[in-house]
C-alpha distance (Angstrom), angle and dihedral (degrees) to the residues before:
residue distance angle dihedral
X1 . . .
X2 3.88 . .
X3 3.75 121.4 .
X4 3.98 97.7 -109.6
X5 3.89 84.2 52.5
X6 3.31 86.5 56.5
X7 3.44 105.3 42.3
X8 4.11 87.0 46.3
X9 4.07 86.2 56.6
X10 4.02 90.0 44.8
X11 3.77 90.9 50.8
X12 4.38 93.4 51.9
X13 3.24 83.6 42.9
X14 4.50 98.0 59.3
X15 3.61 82.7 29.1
X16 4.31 92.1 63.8
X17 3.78 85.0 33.5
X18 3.84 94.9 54.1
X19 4.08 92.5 41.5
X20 4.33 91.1 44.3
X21 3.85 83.2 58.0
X22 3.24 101.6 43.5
X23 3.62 88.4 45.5
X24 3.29 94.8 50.4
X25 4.07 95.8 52.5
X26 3.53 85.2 53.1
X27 3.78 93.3 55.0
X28 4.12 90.9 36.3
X29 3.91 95.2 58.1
X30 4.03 89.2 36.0
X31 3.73 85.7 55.2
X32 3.65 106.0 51.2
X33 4.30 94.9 41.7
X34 3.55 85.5 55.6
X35 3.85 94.6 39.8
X36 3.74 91.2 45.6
X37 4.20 90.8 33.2
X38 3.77 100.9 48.5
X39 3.73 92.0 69.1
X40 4.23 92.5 66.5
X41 3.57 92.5 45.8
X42 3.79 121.2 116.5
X43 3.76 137.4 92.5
X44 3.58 102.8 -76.7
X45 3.90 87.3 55.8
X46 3.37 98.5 56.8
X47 3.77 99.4 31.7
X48 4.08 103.8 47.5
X49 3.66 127.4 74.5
X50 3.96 117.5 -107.1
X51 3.82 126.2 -101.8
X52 3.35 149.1 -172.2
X53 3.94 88.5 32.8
X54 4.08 90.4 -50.0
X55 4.11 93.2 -57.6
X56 3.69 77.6 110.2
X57 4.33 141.7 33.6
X58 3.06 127.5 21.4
X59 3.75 140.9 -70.3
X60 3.95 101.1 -107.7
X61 4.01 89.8 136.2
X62 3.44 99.2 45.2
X63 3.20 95.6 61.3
X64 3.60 87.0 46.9
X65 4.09 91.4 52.3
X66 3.89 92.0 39.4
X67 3.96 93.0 56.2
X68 3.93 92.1 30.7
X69 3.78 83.4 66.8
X70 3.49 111.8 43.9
X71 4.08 93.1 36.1
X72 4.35 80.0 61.4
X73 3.92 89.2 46.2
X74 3.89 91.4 51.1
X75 3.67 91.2 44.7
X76 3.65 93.0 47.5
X77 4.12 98.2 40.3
X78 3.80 103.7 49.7
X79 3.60 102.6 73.9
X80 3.32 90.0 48.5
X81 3.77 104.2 50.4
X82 3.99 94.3 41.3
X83 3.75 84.0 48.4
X84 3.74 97.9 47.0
X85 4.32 86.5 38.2
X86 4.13 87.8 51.2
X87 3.93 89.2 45.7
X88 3.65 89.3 49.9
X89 3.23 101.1 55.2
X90 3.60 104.5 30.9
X91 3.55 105.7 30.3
X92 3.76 110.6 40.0
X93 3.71 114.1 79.7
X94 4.31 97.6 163.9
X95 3.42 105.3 107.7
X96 4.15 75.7 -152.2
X97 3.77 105.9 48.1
X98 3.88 81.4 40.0
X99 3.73 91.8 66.3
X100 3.77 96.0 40.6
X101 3.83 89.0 51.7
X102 3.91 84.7 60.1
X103 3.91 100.1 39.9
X104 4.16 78.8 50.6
X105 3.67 93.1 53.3
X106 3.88 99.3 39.7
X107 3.38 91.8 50.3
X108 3.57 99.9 53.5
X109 4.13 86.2 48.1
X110 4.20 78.0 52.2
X111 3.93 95.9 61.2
X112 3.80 124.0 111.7
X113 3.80 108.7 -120.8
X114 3.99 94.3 -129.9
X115 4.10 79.0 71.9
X116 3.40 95.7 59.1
X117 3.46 92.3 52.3
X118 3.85 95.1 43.3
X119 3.92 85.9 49.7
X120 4.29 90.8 51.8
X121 3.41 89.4 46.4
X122 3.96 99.6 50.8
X123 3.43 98.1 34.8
X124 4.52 107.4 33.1
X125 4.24 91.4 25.1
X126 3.94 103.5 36.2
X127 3.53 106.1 26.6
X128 4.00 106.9 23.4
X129 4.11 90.0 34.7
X130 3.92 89.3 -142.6
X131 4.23 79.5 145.5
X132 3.93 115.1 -145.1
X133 3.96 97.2 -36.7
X134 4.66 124.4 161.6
X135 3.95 79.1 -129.7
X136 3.77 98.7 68.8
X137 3.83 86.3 35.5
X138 3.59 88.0 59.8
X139 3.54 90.1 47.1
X140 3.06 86.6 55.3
X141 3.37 110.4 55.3
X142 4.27 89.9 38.0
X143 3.35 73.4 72.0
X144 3.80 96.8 56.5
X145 3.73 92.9 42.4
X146 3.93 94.3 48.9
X147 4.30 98.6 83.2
X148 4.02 87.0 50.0
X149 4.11 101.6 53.8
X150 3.78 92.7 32.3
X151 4.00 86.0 54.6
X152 3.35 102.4 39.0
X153 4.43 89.4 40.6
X154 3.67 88.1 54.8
X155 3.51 100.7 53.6
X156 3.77 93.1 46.5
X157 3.77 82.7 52.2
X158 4.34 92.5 45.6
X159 3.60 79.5 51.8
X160 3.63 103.0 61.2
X161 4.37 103.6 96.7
X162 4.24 117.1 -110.3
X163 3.75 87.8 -114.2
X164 3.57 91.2 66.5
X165 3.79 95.3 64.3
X166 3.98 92.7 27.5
X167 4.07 87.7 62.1
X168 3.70 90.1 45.2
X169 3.60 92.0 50.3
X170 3.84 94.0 51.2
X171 3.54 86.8 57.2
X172 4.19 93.1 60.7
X173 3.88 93.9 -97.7
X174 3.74 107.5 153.1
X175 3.83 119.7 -147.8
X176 3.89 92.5 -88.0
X177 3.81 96.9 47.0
X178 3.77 87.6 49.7
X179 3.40 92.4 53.2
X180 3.94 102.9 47.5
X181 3.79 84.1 37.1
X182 3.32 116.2 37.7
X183 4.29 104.5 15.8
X184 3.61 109.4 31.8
X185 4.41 88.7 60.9
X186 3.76 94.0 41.6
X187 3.69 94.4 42.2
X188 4.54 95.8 37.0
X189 4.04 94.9 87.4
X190 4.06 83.6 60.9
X191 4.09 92.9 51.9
X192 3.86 82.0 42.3
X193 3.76 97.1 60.6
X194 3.69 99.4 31.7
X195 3.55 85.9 56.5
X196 3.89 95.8 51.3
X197 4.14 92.8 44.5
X198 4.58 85.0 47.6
X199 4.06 78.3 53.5
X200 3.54 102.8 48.5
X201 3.61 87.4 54.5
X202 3.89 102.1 38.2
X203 3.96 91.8 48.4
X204 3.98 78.0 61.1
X205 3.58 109.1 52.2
X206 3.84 125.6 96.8
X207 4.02 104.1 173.1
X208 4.04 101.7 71.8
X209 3.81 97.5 42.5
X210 4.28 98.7 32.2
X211 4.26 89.2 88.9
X212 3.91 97.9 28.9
X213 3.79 118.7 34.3
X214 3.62 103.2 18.7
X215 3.97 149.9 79.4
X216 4.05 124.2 -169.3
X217 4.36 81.5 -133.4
X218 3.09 152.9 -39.3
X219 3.51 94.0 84.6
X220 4.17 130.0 110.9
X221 3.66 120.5 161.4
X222 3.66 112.9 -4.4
X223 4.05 111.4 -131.7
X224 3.52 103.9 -153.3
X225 3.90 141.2 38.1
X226 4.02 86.0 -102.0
X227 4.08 102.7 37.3
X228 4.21 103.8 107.3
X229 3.34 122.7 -117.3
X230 3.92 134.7 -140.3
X231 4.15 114.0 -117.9
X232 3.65 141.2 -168.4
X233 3.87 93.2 -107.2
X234 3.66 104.1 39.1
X235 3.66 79.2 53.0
X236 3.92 103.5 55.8
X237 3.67 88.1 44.7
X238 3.29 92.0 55.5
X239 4.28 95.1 44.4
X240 3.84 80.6 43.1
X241 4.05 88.3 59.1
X242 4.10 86.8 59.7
X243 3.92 97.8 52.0
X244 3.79 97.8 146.2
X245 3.85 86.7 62.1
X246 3.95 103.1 83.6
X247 3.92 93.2 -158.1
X248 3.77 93.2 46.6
X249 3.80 87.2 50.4
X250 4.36 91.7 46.2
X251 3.40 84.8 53.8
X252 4.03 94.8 51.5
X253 3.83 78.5 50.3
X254 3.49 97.7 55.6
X255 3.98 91.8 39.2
X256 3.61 92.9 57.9
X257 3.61 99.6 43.3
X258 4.10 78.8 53.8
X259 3.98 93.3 57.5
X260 3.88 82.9 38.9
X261 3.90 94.8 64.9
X262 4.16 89.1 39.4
X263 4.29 95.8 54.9
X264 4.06 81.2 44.3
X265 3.40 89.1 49.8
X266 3.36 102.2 55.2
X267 3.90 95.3 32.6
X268 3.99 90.7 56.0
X269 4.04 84.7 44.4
X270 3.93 89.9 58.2
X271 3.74 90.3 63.2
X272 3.43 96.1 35.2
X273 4.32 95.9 54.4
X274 4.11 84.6 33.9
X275 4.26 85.9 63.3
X276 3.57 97.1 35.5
X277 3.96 103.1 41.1
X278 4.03 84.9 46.4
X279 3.06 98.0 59.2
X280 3.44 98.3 39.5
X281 4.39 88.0 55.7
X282 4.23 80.7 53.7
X283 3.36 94.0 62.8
C-alpha cells in the first residue's frame, strides 16, 4: 500500500472518529436533560406561574418572555438582513467595499454574546435610560441574529443562475422590479432558514439579555415596550444558583429540557421550510 493510500485511509478513519464523538456528546447531554427533564413535565409545569424564586410552579411566563423576545428580534432583523443581503449582492460593485462589507458581517457573526449584552447595557441602560426593558433585549439580540440571515439570504440570492435576471431584464424589468419579482421569491426559503437556525440560538442565550431585558421573578406579562420580562435561561441560571435544593434543581431539569425542545424546534423547522419553500420558488 503506498503512503498517500495510507494517509487517505488514516484521514476517514479521524474523520469517523471525530464525528462518532461528537455525535455521541450530542446524544450524551441530549440524554441526561431529557432523563433528568422528563420527570417535571406535565401541564401544571408548563402552564402555572413560578414561585418561591422558581424552586416551585411552573414556567408558564418564561416561555412567554423567552418567545416574546426572540419573536421582536425576528420581526425587527429581517428587513434588515434581506435588505443588507439584496444590497450586497446587487448593489456593491467595489471589489474593495465588497470585501469590507464581508469582514463587517463576519465579524459581527464572530462576537462573544457577553459583548452584546455589555454593549445594550452601556449604551440603551446607562446612557439612553430605557432601564431593563424585553425591547432593548430584542434589540439586542436582532443584533445577534443579523450576520446569520444576511449570510445565509445572500447566498440563496448568489445562488439564483444569470439567466434568471437576464430573461427578466429582456422583458423591461428594471433592477428593482427584478429584485421584488424575480430575487426576493427565489432567494425567501434562504432568509427563512437563516432566520430559524439565528432563533434556535438566540432563544438560548443568557449573557446579552441577563442585565437588560430580564428579572430572576417576580415578573408575568410585561405591560409596556420597556417592562422586563422573565425567560427560560435567566431562569435555569438562576435554579442552577440553588443546587443543594433538589426541587429547585428538578425544576432546572425540566426548564432545560423545555428550551431543549424549542432550539430543536426551530433547528428541525430550518430544514423543513428550506425543502418546502425551495421547492415551492422551482415551481
Amino acid at each position: 500500500m503506498s503512503n498517500r493510500s495510507i494517509a487517505n485511509t488514516a484521514f476517514v478513519f479521524l474523520s469517523r472518529l471525530a464525528t462518532g464523538i461528537c455525535g455521541f456528546i450530542l446524544v450524551f447531554l441530549i440524554g441526561v436533560i431529557v432523563w433528568n427533564g422528563m420527570n417535571s413535565m406535565n401541564i401544571q409545569f408548563l402552564l402555572s406561574e413560578a414561585s418561591n424564586f422558581g424552586a416551585s410552579g411552573g414556567i408558564l411566563y418564561q416561555i412567554v418572555g423567552s418567545l416574546l423576545l426572540v419573536v421582536m428580534a425576528s420581526v425587527l432583523v429581517m428587513p434588515v438582513a434581506i435588505g443588507t443581503a439584496l444590497f450586497k449582492s446587487e448593489y456593491i460593485t467595489s471589489p474593495a467595499l465588497f470585501r469590507l462589507s464581508s469582514i463587517l458581517i463576519y465579524s459581527l457573526n464572530g462576537i462573544p454574546s457577553v459583548t452584546f449584552g455589555i454593549f445594550g447595557l452601556i449604551f440603551f441602560v446607562n446612557i439612553l435610560g430605557t432601564g431593563i426593558s424585553w425591547f432593548v433585549g430584542s434589540i439586542i439580540l436582532a443584533m445577534m441574529m443579523l450576520p446569520t440571515i444576511v449570510l445565509t439570504t445572500y447566498q440563496s440570492v448568489n445562488s439564483i443562475p444569470s439567466s434568471y435576471r437576464e430573461n427578466a431584464y429582456a422583458l423591461g424589468l428594471n433592477k428593482w422590479q427584478v429584485i421584488v419579482k424575480v430575487l426576493l421569491p427565489q432567494s425567501f426559503h434562504g432568509a427563512v432558514t437563516g432566520l430559524l437556525i439565528a432563533l434556535a440560538r438566540a432563544i438560548g442565550e443568557t449573557a446579552p439579555i441577563m442585565f437588560i431585558a430580564t428579572a430572576f421573578s417576580g415578573i408575568t406579562v410585561p405591560g409596556s415596550l420597556f417592562d422586563p420580562v422573565v425567560s427560560l435561561p435567566t431562569h435555569i441560571l438562576a435554579l442552577a444558583q440553588q443546587a443543594t435544593n433538589e426541587a429547585a434543581l428538578q425544576n432546572a431539569w425540566g426548564s432545560s429540557l423545555v428550551l431543549l425542545s424549542l432550539v430543536l424546534v426551530f433547528s428541525v423547522s430550518a430544514l423543513l421550510s428550506r425543502l418546502r419553500l425551495k421547492e415551492i420558488s422551482q415551481r
